[in-house]
C-alpha positions as CSV (number, residue, x, y, z in Angstrom):
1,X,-5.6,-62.2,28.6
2,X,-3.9,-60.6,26.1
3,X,-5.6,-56.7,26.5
4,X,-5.0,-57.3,29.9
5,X,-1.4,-57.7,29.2
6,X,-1.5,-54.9,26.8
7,X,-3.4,-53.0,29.7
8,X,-0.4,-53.5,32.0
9,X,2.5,-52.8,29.4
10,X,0.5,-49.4,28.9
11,X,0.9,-48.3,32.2
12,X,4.0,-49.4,32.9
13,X,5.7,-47.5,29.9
14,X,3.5,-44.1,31.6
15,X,4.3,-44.4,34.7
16,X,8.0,-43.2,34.2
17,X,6.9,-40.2,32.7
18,X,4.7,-39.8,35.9
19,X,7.4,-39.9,38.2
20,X,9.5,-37.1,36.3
21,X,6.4,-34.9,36.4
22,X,7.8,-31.2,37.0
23,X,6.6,-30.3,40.4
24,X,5.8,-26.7,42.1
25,X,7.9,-26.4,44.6
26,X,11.4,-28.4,44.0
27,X,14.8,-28.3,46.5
28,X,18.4,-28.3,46.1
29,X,20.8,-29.3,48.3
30,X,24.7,-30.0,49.1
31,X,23.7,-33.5,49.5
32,X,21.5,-33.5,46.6
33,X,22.0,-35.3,43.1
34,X,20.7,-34.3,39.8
35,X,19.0,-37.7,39.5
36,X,17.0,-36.9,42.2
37,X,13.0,-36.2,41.3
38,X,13.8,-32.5,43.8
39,X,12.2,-33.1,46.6
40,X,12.3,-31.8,49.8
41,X,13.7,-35.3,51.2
42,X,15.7,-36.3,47.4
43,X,16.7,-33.1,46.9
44,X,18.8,-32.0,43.8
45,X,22.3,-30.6,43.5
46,X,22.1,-27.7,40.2
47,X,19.7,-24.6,39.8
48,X,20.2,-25.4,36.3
49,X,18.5,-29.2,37.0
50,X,15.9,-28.6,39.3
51,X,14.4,-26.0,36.8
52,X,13.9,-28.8,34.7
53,X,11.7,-30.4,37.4
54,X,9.9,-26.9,38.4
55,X,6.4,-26.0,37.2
56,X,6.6,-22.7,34.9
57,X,5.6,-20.4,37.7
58,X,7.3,-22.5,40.4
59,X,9.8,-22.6,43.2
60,X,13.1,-23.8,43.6
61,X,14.1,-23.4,47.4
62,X,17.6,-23.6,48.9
63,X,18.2,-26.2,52.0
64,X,21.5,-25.8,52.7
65,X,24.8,-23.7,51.9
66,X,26.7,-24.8,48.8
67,X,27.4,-23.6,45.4
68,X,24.3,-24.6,43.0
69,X,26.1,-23.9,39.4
70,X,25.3,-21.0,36.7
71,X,21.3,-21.6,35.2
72,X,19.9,-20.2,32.2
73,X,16.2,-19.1,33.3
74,X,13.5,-19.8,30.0
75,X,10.6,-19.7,32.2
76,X,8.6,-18.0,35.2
77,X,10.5,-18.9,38.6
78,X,11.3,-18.2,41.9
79,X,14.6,-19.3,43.7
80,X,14.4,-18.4,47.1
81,X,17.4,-18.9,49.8
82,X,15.9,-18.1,53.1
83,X,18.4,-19.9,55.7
84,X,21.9,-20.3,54.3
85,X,24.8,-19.0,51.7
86,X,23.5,-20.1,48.4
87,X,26.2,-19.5,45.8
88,X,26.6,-19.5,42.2
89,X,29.6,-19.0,40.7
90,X,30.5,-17.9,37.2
91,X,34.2,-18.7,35.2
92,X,35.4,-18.6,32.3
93,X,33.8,-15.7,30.4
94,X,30.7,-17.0,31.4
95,X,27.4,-15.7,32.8
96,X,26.2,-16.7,36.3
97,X,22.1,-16.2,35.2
98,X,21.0,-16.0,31.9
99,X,17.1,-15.1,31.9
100,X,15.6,-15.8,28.2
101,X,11.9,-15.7,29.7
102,X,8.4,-15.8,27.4
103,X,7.0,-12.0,27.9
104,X,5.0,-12.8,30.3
105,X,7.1,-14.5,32.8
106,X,8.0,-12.9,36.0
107,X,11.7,-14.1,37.3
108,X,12.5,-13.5,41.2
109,X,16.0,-14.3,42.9
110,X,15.8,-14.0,46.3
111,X,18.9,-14.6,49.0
112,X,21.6,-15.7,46.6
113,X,25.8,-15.0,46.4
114,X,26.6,-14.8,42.8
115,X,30.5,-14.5,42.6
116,X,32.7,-13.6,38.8
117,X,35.6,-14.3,40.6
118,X,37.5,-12.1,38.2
119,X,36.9,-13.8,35.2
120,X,32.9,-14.4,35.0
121,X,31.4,-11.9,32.7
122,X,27.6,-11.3,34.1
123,X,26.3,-12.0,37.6
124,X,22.5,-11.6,35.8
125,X,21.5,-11.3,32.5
126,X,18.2,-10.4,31.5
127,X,17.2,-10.4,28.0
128,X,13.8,-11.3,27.6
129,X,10.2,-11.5,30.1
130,X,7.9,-9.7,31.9
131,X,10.2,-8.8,35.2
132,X,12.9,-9.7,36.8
133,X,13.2,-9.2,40.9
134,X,16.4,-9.1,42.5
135,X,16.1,-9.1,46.4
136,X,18.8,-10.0,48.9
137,X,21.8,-10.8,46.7
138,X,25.1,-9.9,46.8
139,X,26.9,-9.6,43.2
140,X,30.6,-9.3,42.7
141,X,33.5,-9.7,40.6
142,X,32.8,-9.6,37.5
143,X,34.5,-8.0,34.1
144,X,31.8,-6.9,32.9
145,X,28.2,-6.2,35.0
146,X,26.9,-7.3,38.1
147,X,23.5,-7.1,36.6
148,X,22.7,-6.7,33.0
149,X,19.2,-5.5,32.3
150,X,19.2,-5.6,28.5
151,X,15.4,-6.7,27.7
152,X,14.3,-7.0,24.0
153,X,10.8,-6.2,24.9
154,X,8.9,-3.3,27.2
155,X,9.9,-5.0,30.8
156,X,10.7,-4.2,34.8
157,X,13.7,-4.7,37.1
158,X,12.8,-4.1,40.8
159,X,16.2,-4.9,42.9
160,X,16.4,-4.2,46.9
161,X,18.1,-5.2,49.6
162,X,21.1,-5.4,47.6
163,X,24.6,-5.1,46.8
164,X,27.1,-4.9,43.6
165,X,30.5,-4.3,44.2
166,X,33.9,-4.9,42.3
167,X,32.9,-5.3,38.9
168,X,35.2,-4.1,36.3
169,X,32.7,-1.7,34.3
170,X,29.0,-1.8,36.1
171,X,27.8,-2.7,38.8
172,X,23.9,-2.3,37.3
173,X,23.1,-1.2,33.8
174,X,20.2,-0.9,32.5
175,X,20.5,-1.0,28.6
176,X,17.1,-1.9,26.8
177,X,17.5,-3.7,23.2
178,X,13.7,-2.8,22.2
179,X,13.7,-2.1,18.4
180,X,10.1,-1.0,17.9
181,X,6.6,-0.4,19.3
182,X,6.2,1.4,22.2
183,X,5.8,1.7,25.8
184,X,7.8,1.9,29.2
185,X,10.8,-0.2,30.5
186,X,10.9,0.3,34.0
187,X,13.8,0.1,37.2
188,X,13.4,0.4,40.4
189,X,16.2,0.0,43.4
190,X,15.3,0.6,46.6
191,X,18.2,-0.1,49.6
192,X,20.8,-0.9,46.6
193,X,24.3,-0.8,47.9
194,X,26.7,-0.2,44.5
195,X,30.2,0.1,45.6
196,X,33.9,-0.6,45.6
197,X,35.2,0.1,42.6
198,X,32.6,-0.6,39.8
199,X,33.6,2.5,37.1
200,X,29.9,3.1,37.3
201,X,27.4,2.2,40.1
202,X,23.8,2.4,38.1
203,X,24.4,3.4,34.8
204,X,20.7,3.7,32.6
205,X,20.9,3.8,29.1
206,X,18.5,4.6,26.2
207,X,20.7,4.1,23.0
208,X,19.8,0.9,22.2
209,X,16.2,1.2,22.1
210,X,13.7,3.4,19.6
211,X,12.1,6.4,20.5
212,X,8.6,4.8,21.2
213,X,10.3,3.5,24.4
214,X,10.6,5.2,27.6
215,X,13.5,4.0,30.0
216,X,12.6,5.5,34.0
217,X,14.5,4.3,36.2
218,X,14.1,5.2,40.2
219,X,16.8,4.9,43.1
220,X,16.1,5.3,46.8
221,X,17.3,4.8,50.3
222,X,20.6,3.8,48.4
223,X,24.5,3.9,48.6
224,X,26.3,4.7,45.4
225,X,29.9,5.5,46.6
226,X,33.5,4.2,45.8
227,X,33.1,4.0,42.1
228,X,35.8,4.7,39.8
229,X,34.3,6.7,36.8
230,X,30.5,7.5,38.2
231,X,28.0,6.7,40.8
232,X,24.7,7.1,38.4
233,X,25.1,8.1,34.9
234,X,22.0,8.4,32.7
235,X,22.6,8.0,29.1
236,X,20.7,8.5,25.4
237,X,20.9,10.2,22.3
238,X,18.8,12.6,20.4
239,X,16.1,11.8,17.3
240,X,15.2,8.0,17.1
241,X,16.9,7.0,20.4
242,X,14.2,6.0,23.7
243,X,14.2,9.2,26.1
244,X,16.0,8.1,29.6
245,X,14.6,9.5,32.9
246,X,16.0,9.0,36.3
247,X,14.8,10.0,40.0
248,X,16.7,9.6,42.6
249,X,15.8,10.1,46.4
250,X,17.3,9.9,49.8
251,X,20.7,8.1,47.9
252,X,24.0,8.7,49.1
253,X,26.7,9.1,46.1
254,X,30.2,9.5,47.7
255,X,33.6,9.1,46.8
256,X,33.4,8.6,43.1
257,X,36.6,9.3,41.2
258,X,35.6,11.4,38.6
259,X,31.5,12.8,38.7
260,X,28.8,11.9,41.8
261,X,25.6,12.4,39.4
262,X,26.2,12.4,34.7
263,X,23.1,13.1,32.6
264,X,24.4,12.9,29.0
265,X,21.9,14.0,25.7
266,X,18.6,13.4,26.1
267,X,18.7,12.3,29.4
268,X,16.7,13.9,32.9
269,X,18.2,12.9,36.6
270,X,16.2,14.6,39.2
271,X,17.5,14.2,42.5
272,X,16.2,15.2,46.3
273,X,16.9,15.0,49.5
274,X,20.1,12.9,48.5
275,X,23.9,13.6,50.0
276,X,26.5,14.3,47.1
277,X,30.4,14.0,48.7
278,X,33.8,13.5,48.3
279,X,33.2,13.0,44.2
280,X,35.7,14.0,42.1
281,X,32.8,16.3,40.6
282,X,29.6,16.5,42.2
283,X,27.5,16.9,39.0
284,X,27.9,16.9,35.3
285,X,25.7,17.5,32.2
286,X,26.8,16.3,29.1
287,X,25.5,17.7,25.9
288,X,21.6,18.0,25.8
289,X,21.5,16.1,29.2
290,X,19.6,17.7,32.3
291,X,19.8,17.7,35.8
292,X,17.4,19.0,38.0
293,X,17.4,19.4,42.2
294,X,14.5,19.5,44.2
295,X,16.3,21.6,46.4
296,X,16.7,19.8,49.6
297,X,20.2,17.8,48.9
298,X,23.2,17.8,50.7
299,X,26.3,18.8,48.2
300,X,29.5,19.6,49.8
301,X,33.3,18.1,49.8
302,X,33.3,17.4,46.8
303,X,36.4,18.8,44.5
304,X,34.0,21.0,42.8
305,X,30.2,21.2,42.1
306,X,30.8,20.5,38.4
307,X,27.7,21.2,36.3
308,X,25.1,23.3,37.9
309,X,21.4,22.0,38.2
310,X,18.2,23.3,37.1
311,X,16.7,24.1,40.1
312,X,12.6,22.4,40.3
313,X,9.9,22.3,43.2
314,X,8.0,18.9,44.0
315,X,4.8,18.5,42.1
């Protein structure tokens, strides 16, 4: 009787820790609470809550419009909105997203309104994983970035279907913090609005990382246009600084304030088949920086061509 009754306190002390199991797929929801297990029919109310009921390598889907709180991502995860506004708003100084991932963990965000209101420093930040995909999202109002791609290890951003607008300096830098080995970090934007007074729309940056790293970054079938400083500025320095390359293709950059296209020391933007209007200054090279044309763009009213490029044929 008595290691029956032992048999019985056993299991009754698990089973709590069976019902908390993280799941796969979890939900969050308006109606949700965050002492919900996350299910599709107890849903929870926070991103930041339901990751601590997701699988590494899970889901978290959106039911329903609502605002589902600034997370801090430490593991592979999806969060997909499909069918409604899903917001998250940042305050305060504070970041939106916060990625610290292992460096092998693939982040997506799919569908989501992430809002600075004026005061929230980063819509994304990604310091650490394998990638980070940003597809559907609108980003806004923040002091500082609308994304911040600063990875301390070789990494990829892909971002589509999207727009950044109104943030005080950037509406997408890509700043790697890698400090040795070697290796690529790679962007890509493809359908990438950046707009509406950001001082720079895409702004790609090699000055933080060591020469062994390569940052390449590739824009296409994009708007860059309304900035206030501008539209794509690629960035590094000579000796023990990573080289910075950037291709862009089929892009509009229109109406910045100052320069359309900047490639500053020991930096390459080749552009083709892109329109380059009403800038301030179409083009500008900046110490040892380079750009080259394919030949095939569209540069006119702008208040001058500024720099001119090296001229290149497609190989």
């Amino acid at each position: 009787m008595n290691g029956m009754f032992r048999l019985l306190a056993a299991a009754a002390a698990l089973y709590p820790l069976a019902a908390e199991a993280a799941a796969q797929r979890t939900f969050v929801s308006a109606h949700g609470a965050d002492t919900n297990p996350c299910s599709v029919l107890q849903p929870c109310r926070t991103f930041a809550f339901a990751l601590t009921q997701t699988n590494p390598g899970g889901e978290i889907y959106v039911l329903d419009t609502a605002g589902y709180g600034p997370v801090t991502i430490t593991q592979a995860v999806s969060i997909v909105n499909q069918t409604s506004t899903a917001a998250i708003t940042a305050s305060g100084g504070g970041n939106a997203v916060t990625v610290n991932a292992g460096a092998n963990d693939k982040v997506v965000l799919r569908g989501l309104t992430i809002v600075g209101g004026g005061t929230g420093t980063n819509g994304i930040v990604f310091n650490s994983g394998a990638s980070l995909s940003v597809e559907d999202c609108t980003i806004s109002q923040f002091t500082f970035a609308g994304i911040q791609f600063q990875p301390t290890n070789t990494s990829r951003l892909y971002v589509s279907n999207t727009r950044v607008a109104s943030n005080a300096q950037v509406g997408i830098n890509v700043v790697p913090q890698v400090t040795s080995g070697s290796g690529a970090v790679n962007a890509s934007f493809v359908h990438v609005e950046a707009t509406d007074d950001n001082q720079a729309g895409i702004f790609v940056d090699g000055r933080s990382s060591v020469a062994g790293i390569a940052v390449q970054a590739t824009i296409a079938d994009s708007l860059i246009s309304d900035n206030t400083v501008t539209g794509i500025h690629a960035v590094s320095a000579a000796g023990a600084f990573a080289p910075v390359t950037v291709m862009v293709r089929n892009t509009t950059v229109a109406n910045t304030a100052q320069f359309g296209l900047a490639a500053e020391n020991n930096s390459t933007l080749l552009f083709g088949r892109s329109t380059i209007s009403g800038n301030g200054q179409a083009l500008i090279t900046i110490g040892s920086g380079v750009l080259k044309s394919y030949g095939d763009n569209n540069i006119d009213g702008n208040g001058g061509l500024g720099s001119t490029p090296t001229s290149v044929s497609p190989r």
